[in-house]
Structures are given as structure tokens and as C-alpha cells.
C-alpha positions as CSV (number, residue, x, y, z in Angstrom):
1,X,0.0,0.0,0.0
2,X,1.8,3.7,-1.1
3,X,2.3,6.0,2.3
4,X,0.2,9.1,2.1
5,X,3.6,10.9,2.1
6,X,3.4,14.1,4.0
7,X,-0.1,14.5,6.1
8,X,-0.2,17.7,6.5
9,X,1.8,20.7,5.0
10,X,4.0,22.7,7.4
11,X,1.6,24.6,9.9
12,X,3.5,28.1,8.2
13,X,2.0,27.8,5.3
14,X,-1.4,26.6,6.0
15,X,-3.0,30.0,5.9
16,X,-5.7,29.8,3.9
17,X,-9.2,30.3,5.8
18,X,-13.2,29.4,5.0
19,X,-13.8,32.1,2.9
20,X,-10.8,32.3,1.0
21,X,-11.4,28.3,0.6
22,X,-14.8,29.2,-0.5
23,X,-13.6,32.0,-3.0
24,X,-11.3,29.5,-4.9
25,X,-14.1,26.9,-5.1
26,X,-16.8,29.4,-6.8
27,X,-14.3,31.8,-8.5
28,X,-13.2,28.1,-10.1
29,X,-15.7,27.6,-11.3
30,X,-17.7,31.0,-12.6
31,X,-15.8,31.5,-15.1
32,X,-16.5,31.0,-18.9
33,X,-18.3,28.3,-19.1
34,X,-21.6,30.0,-18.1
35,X,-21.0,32.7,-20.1
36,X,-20.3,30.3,-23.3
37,X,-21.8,27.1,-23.2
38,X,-25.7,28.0,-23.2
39,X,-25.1,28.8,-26.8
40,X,-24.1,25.3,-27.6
41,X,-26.4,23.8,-25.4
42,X,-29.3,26.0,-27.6
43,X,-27.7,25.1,-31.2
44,X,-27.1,21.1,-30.1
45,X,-30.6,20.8,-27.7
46,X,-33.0,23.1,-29.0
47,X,-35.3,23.0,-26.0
48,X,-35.3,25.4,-22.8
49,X,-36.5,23.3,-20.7
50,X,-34.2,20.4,-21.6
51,X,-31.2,22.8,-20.8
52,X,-32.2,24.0,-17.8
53,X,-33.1,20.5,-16.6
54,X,-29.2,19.9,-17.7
55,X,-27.8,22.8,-15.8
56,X,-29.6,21.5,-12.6
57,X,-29.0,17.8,-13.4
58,X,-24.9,18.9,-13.5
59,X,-25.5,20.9,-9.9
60,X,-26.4,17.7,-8.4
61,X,-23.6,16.3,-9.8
62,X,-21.1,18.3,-8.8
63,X,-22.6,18.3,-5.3
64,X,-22.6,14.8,-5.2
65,X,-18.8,14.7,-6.4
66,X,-18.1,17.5,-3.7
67,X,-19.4,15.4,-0.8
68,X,-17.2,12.7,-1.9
69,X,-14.1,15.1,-2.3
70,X,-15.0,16.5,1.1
71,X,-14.5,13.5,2.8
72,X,-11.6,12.6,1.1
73,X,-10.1,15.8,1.6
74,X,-10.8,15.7,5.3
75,X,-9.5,12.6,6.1
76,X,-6.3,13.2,3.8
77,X,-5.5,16.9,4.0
78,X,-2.9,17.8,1.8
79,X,-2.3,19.6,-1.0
80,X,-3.0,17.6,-4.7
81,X,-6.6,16.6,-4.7
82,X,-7.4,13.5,-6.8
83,X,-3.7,12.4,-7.1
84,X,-3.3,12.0,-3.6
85,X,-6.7,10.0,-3.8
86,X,-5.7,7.3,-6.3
87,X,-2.2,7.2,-5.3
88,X,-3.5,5.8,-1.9
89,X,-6.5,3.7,-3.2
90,X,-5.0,2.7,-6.5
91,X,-1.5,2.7,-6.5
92,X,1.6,5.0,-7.9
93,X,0.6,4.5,-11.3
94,X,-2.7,5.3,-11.3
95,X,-1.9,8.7,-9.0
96,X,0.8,9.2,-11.6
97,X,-1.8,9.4,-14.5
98,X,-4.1,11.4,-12.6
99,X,-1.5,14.1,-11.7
100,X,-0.6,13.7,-15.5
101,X,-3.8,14.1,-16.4
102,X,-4.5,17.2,-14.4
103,X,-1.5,18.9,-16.0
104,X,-2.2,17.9,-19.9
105,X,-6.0,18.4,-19.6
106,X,-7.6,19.2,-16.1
107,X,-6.2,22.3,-15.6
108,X,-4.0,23.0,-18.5
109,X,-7.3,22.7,-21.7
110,X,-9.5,23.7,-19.0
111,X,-7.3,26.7,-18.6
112,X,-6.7,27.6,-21.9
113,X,-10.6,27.1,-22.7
114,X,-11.1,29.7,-19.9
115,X,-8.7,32.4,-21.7
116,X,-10.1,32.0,-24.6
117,X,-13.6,33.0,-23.3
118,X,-11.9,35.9,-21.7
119,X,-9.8,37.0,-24.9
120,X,-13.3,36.7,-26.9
121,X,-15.3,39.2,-24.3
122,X,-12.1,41.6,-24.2
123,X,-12.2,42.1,-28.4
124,X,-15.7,42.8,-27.7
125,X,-14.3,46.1,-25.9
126,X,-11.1,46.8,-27.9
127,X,-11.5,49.3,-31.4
128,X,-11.8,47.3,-34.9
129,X,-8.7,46.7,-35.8
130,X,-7.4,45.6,-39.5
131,X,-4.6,43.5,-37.7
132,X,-5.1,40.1,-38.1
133,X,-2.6,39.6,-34.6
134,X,-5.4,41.8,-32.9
135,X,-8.7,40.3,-33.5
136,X,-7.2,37.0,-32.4
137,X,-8.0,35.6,-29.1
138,X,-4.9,33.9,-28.8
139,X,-2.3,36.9,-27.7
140,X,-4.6,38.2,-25.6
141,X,-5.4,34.3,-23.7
142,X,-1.6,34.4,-23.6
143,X,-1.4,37.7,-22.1
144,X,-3.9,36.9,-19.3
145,X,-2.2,33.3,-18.5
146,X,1.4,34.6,-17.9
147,X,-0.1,37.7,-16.3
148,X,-2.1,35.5,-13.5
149,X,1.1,33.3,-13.0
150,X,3.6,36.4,-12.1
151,X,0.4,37.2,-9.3
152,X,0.6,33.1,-7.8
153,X,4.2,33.2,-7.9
154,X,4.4,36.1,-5.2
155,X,2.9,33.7,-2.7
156,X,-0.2,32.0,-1.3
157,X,-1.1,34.9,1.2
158,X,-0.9,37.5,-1.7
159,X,-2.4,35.0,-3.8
160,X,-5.3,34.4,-1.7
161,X,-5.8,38.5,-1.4
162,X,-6.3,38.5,-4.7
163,X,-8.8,35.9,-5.3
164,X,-10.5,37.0,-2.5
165,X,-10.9,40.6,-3.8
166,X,-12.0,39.6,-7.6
167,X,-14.3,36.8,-6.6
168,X,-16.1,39.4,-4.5
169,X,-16.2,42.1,-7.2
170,X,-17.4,39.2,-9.7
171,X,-20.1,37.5,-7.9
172,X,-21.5,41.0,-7.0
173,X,-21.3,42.0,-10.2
174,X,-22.8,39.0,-11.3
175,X,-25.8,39.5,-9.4
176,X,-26.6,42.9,-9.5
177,X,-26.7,42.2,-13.3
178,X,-29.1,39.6,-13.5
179,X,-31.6,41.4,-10.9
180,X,-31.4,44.5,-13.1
181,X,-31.5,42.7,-16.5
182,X,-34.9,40.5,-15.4
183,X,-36.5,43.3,-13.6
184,X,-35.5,45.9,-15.9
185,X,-34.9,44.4,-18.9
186,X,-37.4,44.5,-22.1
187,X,-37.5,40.4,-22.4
188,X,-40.7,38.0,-22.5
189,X,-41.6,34.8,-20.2
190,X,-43.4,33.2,-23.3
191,X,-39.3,32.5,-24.4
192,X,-39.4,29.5,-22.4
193,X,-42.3,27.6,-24.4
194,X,-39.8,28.4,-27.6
195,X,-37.6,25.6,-29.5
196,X,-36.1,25.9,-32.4
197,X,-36.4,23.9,-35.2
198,X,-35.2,20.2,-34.0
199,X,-36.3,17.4,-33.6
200,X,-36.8,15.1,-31.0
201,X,-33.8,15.9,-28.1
202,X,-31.2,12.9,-28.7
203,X,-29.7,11.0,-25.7
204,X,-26.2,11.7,-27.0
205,X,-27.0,15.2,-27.8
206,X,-27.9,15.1,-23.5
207,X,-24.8,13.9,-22.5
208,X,-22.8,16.1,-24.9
209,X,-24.7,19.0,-23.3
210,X,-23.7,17.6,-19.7
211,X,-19.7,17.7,-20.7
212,X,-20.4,21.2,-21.5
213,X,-22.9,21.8,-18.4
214,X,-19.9,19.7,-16.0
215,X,-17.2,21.7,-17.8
216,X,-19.3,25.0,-15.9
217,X,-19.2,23.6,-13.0
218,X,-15.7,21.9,-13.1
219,X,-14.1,24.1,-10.1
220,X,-16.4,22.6,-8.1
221,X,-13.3,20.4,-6.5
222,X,-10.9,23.2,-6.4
223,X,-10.7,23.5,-2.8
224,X,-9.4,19.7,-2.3
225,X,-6.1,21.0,-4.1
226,X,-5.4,23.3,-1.1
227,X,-6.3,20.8,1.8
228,X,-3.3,21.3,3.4
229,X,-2.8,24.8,3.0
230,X,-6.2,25.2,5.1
231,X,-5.7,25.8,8.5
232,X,-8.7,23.5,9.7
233,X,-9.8,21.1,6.7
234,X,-11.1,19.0,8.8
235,X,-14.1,21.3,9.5
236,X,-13.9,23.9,6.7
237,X,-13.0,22.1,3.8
238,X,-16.7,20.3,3.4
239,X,-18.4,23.7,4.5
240,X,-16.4,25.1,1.5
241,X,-17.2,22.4,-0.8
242,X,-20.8,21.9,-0.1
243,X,-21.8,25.6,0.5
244,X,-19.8,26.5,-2.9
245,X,-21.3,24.3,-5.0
246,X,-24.7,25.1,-3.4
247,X,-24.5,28.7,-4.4
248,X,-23.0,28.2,-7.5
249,X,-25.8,25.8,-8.9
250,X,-28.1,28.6,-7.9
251,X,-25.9,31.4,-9.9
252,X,-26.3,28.7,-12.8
253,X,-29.8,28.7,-13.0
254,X,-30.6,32.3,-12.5
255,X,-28.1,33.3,-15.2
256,X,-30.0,30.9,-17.5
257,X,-33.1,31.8,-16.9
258,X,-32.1,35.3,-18.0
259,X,-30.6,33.8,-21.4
260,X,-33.9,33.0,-21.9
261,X,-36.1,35.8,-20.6
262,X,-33.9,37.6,-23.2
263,X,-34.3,35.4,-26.7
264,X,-35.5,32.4,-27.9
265,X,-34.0,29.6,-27.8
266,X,-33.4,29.9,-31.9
267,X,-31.4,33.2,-31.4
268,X,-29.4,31.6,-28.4
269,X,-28.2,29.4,-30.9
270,X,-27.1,31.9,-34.2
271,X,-23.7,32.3,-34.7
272,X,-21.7,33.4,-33.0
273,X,-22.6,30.9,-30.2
274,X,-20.2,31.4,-28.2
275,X,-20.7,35.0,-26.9
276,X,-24.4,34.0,-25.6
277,X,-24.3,36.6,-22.3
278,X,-23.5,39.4,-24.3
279,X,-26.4,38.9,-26.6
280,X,-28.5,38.4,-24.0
281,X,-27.5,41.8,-22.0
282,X,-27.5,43.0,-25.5
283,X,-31.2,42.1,-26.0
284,X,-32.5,43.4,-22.5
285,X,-30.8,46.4,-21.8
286,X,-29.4,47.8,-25.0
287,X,-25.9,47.5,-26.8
288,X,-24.1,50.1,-24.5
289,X,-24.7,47.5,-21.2
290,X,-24.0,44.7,-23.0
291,X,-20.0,46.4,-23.8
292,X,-20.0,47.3,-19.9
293,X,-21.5,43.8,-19.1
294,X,-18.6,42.2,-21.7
295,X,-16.0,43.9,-19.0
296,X,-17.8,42.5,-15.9
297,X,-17.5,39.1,-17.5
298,X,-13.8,39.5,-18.1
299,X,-13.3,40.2,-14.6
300,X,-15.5,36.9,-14.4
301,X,-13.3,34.8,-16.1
302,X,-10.0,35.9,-15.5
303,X,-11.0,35.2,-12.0
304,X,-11.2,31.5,-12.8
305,X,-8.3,31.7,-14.5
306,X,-6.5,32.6,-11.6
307,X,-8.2,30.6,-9.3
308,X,-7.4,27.1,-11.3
309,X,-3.7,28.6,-12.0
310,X,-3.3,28.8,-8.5
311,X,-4.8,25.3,-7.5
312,X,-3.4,23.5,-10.5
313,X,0.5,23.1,-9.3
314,X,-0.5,22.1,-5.9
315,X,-1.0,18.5,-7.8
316,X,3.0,18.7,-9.3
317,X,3.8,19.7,-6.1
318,X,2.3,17.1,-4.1
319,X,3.9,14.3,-7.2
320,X,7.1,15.8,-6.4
321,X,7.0,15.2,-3.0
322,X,6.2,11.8,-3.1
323,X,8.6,11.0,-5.9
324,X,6.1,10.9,-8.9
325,X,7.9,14.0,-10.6
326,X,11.2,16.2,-10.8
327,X,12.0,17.9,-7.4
328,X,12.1,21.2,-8.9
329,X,8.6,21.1,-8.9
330,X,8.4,20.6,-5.3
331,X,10.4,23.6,-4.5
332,X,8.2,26.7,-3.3
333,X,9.2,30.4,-2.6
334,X,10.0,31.7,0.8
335,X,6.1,32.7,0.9
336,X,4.9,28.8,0.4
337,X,4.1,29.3,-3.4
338,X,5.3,26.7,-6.0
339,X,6.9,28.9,-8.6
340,X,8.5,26.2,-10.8
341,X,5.0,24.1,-10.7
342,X,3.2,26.9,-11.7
343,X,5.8,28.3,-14.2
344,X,5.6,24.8,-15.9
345,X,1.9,25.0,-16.0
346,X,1.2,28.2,-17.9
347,X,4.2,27.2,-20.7
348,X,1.8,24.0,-21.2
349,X,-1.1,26.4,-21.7
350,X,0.6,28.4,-24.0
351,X,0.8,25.7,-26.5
352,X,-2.9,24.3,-26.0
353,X,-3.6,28.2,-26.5
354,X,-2.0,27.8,-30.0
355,X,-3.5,24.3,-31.4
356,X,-7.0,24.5,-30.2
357,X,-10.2,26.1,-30.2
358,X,-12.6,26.8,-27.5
359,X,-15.1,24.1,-28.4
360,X,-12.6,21.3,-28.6
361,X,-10.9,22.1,-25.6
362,X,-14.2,21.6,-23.9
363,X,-14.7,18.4,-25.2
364,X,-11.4,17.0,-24.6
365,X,-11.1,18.1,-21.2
366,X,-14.9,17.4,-20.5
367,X,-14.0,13.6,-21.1
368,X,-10.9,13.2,-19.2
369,X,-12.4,14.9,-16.4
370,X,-15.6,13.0,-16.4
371,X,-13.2,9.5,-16.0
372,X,-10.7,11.0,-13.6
373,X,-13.7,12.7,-11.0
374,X,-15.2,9.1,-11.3
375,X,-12.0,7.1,-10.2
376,X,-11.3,9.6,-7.5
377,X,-14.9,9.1,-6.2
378,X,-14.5,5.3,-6.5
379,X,-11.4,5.7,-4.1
380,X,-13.7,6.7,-1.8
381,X,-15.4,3.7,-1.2
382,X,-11.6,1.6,-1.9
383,X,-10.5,3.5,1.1
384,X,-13.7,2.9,3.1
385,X,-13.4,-0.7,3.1
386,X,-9.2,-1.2,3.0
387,X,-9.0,1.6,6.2
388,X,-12.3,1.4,7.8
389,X,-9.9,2.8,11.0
390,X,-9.3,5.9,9.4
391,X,-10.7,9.0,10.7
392,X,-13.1,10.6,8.6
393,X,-14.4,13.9,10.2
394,X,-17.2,14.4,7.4
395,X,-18.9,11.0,6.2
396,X,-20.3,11.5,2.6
397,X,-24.6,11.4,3.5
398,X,-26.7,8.2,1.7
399,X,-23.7,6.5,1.5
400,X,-22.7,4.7,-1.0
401,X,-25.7,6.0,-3.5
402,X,-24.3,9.2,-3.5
403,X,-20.6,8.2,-4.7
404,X,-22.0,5.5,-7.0
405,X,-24.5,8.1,-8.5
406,X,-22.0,10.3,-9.4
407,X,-19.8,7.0,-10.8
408,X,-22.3,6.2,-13.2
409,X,-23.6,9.2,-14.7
410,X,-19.5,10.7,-15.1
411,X,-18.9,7.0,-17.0
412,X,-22.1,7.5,-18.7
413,X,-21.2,10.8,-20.3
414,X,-17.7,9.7,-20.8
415,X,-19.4,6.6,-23.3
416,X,-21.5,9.4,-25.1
417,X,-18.3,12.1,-25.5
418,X,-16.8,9.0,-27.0
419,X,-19.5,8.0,-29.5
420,X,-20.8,11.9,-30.1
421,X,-17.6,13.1,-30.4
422,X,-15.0,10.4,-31.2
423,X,-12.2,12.7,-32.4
424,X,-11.6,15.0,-28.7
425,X,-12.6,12.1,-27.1
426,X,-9.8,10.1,-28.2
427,X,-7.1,12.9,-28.1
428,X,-8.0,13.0,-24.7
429,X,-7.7,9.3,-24.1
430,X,-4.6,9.7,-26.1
431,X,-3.2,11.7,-24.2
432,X,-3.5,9.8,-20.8
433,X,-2.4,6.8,-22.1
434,X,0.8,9.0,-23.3
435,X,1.9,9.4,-19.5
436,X,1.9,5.5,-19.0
437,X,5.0,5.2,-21.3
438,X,6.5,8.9,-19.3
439,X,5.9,7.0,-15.4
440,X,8.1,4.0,-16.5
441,X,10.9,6.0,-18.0
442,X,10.4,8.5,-14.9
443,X,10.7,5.1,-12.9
444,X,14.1,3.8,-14.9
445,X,15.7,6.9,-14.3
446,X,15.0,7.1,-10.8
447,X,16.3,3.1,-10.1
């Protein structure tokens, strides 16, 4: 059986409270996908109430999957998340390919995916431009990425300040704009009993809108990277779980039910698709607050950004501490932040940021994802049965038809991402595989 390695991470540099635990969590996961994916779910679905039944389907999800994480987090509190999870229940290799995992796709596609929302609300507010450079999304994702890694590498405490501060100024802003664009808006209820010209919703056009839906609500874990730079995860790491992903299912569906107080479903789902909030805010309150709304949901976004390119290298750091990756990567700054994880990250990024686009990233994250949260989940109920002594300060409720909910429906929209989308899917499958070959050389050179 692998050791857990270090339990807990050096009582210096757990500094990170409830709320700020809280902040990562939401500010994770508000970022582009709600101001996206609705578009895609409208072209692909056709239906509102089929969407909205989606958005609330992934919420209980995701709380489901943050129950499970909650225990696991409190029982093992340090930093990493799902590596330190399979590593104990499944072995080196298996941790090794989730940690791999988190750095090809989890964070690093789900990262760029994120900047390229953000670069595509930012050219909303920049001048026309005949440069071909300057009405790409790409410098500007770039731009942001590196930007947001100088800011983690200062250090968790100034890192934390920061996240604390935007995902404040986001989630208020967030609000305030959906109770002024459905009070004051000029939209119409009778929206809802729209479709557009479909036919009847397909099963695998569902679970292709539930990789989008999930991809929303992917931060929903963020907090069990940080475990063990919480001062008492034992007690506020499930509060921050559970209470984030409460509140953030309830954002969900009050942002959606403004897309479609705003438009039918049919002009949800015109090109452009992706830009779906701003057409929206366009719709209800006039062109001029849809350009100031477009800088709100920058703000939005790079907060998730940040948030995820904080959490992310607390995985290579915890791999490098057991002996699953280079030193170097363990090594943090005098402040407790790990420079060389996160520097490694964001050059990653950089070259999804040129070879992708915002779709595909979705997808091949979205499946990755959906098989790693599963496994992670399933070493829940591993570790229940093997270390039944353990202590476990929060028990996952309904046990174990919570966990083996959430099992089935992630491998069930994995099987559909496969079928619906064959061509992401097996990139993404691809490129887990890839770090099989990458632990055994990392294993020769280490005997």
C-alpha cells in the first residue's frame, strides 16, 4: 500500500481560511463556461426546458462529487486533490496518470478554454482593428495566463488577497446584473415555451450538453487541491465544498433563466454561439450594457483563471514530494508558493492556446475529467473498506448511492463524449495513455 507521504503541510504555510477556501471553489468555477456554453447547449438541444433541466442535473452532480471530495479531503488533508486520492487507493501509477492528467487536460485545456472566453469578451471592448494579430484571441489568452502566473508566484497569502478581492467584485457584479437585466430588462416569459427547429432531443445530444454543463461547473473540486494549506480542513473544507457548489448551482440557473427571458431559444443558438451573455444583455438592456457587461465578464473569467492557475501546481507539487515527478517542482518560494509548478503549467497552456479552439478544448477536457472525478470518487469507497480505522471527520450522507450516482452518470457521459464526439474524445484518451510510457521512463531513471 503507497504511504500518504506528508499529512499535513507545514503549519507556516497553512494559511488559507473558510472564505478564501470558498472563493477558490466558486471563483473556479464561474468562469466562462456559463458565459459560453448556453449557446451550444441551444444550437445542439433546441429546448429550454431540456437545458435547464441539464444545468440542474450537473449541480447535483457536482454536489454529489463534492461530498465525496469533502470526505476525502478531510480525512487526507494535503495539497494535490485527486492524485493524492488514487495514489492511496490505486497505486503509484494510477496517482501518476491522474496528476498527468490534471497537468495535460484538467487544468492546462480547461485553462486555456477559460482564456479564450476571456480574450473573446475583451475584443468585444477593444476598437476594430485591421490587424489580423489583434482580433485573435490567442495573444490576448496568452497575455492573461502569464499575467495571473507572475500574481501566484508572489505567494499564497498575496495570492489568496487577490482571489478573494475579484471573486467578491465578480459575484456581485454577477448578481446585481441579473436582478437588473430581469426586472428591468425588455425580455418576454413566453421565451421558455420556444424551440427551435429540431427534432426530438437525442440521448447523446444530452450527455454532450452535460460535458459542456460539468465543464461549468468543473471548479467545483478546487478546494481539495489546497487541503493542506487550510488551517482546519477537517471542519472547513466540506463547508467550502458543499456551501460552494450550493450557491454556484443557484448562480447557474438564474443566469440561464435570463438567457432566456432575453431570446429564444433559436437566437441563443445563431452564430456566434459562443458569446451568448453578451447577446443576452444586449437584447434586454441595449448595446451600450452589453459592452460594460462584456467587461464584468472578463473580470469573471480571469477570476477563474487565476483561481485554477493557482490550484493546479499544488498536484506537481504534491507528485514531487512523493517521488512521482522532478524535485524542482516541489520547490516553493520563501512565501509557500510553488513557482516552478506553476511556471511549468502556464508554458503548457501556451501551447494548447495555439492548437486548439474553444469548443474542442471543452470536449477533450470534458471527457478526461468525467473518467478521472469518477476514479477519484471510486477511491472513496476503496479507502472505506481497506482503512475502515481511518478518521473521517465528514462521512459523505446516503452512502454509497451518492458516490455510485455520481460513478455512473460521469462514466455514462464519458461513453457518449466518445460515441458523439470520437475525435476530442480520443485525443484526450490519447493523451493519458501518453503518461503510462512517461511513469516507466520517470521510474528507470529514478532506479
Amino acid at each position: 500500500m503507497p504511504a500518504d507521504g506528508p499529512v499535513r503541510t507545514a503549519p507556516s504555510l497553512q494559511k488559507v481560511g473558510l472564505f478564501t477556501a470558498a472563493c477558490v471553489l466558486v471563483s473556479n468555477a464561474v468562469g466562462s463556461g456559463i458565459f459560453t456554453t448556453t449557446g451550444f447547449l441551444a444550437r445542439d438541444l433546441g429546448d429550454p426546458a431540456w437545458i435547464l433541466l441539464l444545468w440542474a442535473g450537473g449541480g447535483a452532480l457536482a454536489l454529489a462529487g463534492a461530498m465525496s471530495y469533502a470526505e476525502l479531503g478531510a480525512s487526507m488533508p494535503r495539497v494535490g486533490g485527486e492524485y493524492v486520492y488514487l495514489r492511496r487507493a490505486f497505486g503509484p501509477l494510477v496517482g501518476f496518470l491522474s496528476g498527468w492528467t490534471s497537468f495535460t487536460i484538467g487544468f492546462g485545456a480547461a485553462i486555456a478554454a477559460a482564456a479564450v472566453g476571456f480574450a473573446h469578451y475583451l475584443l468585444v471592448l477593444l476598437p476594430e482593428s485591421g490587424s489580423v494579430v489583434l482580433r485573435s484571441p490567442v495573444p490576448f489568452a496568452i497575455a492573461l495566463v502569464w499575467l495571473l502566473t507572475g500574481v501566484h508566484a508572489l505567494g499564497v497569502e498575496r495570492g489568496g488577497s487577490f482571489q478573494r478581492l475579484v471573486t467578491i467584485g465578480k459575484i456581485g457584479a454577477l448578481a446585481v446584473l441579473v436582478a437588473v437585466a430581469l426586472a428591468l430588462g425588455d425580455g418576454d416569459w413566453s421565451h421558455f415555451g420556444s424551440r427551435a427547429a429540431k427534432g426530438p432531443t437525442r440521448v447523446g445530444s444530452a450527455a454532450i450538453g452535460l460535458v459542456f454543463v460539468l465543464y461549468s461547473f468543473s471548479g467545483w473540486n478546487a478546494a481539495a487541491y489546497i487541503a493542506g494549506e487550510i488551517r482546519r480542513p477537517e471542519r472547513d473544507l466540506p463547508r467550502a465544498m458543499i456551501g460552494g457548489t450550493l450557491f454556484i448551482t443557484l448562480l447557474y440557473l438564474a443566469v440561464n433563466v435570463m438567457y432566456f427571458y432575453a431570446l429564444p431559444v433559436s437566437d441563443l443558438a445563431a452564430e456566434p454561439v459562443l458569446p451568448v451573455a453578451e447577446k443576452a444583455v444586449s437584447a434586454l438592456l441595449g448595446p451600450a450594457a452589453a459592452t460594460a457587461v462584456s467587461a464584468v465578464l472578463c473580470l469573471s473569467i480571469a477570476g477563474a483563471v487565476s483561481s485554477m492557475i493557482w490550484a493546479g501546481p499544488r498536484v506537481y507539487q504534491a507528485m514531487a514530494q512523493d517521488g512521482a515527478a522532478p524535485r524542482i517542482l516541489a520547490r516553493t518560494s520563501e512565501s509557500g508558493a510553488p513557482v516552478h509548478a506553476t511556471v511549468l503549467q502556464s508554458a503548457w497552456i501556451t501551447l494548447l492556446l495555439l492548437s486548439g479552439t474553444f469548443e474542442q478544448l471543452v470536449i477533450y477536457s470534458g471527457f478526461a475529467l468525467a473518467l478521472f472525478s469518477a476514479a477519484a470518487v471510486a477511491s472513496l469507497i476503496v479507502l472505506r473498506r481497506r482503512e475502515p480505522e481511518r478518521a473521517r471527520p465528514f462521512r459523505v450522507p446516503a452512502y454509497p448511492w451518492v458516490p455510485l450516482a455520481f460513478i455512473a452518470a460521469s462514466l455514462w457521459i464519458a461513453g457518449y463524449a466518445l460515441v458523439e464526439r470520437p475525435l476530442e474524445s480520443l485525443l484526450s484518451a490519447a493523451t493519458v495513455l501518453a503518461g503510462i510510457p512517461v511513469w516507466w521512463i520517470w521510474r528507470g531513471r529514478k532506479r
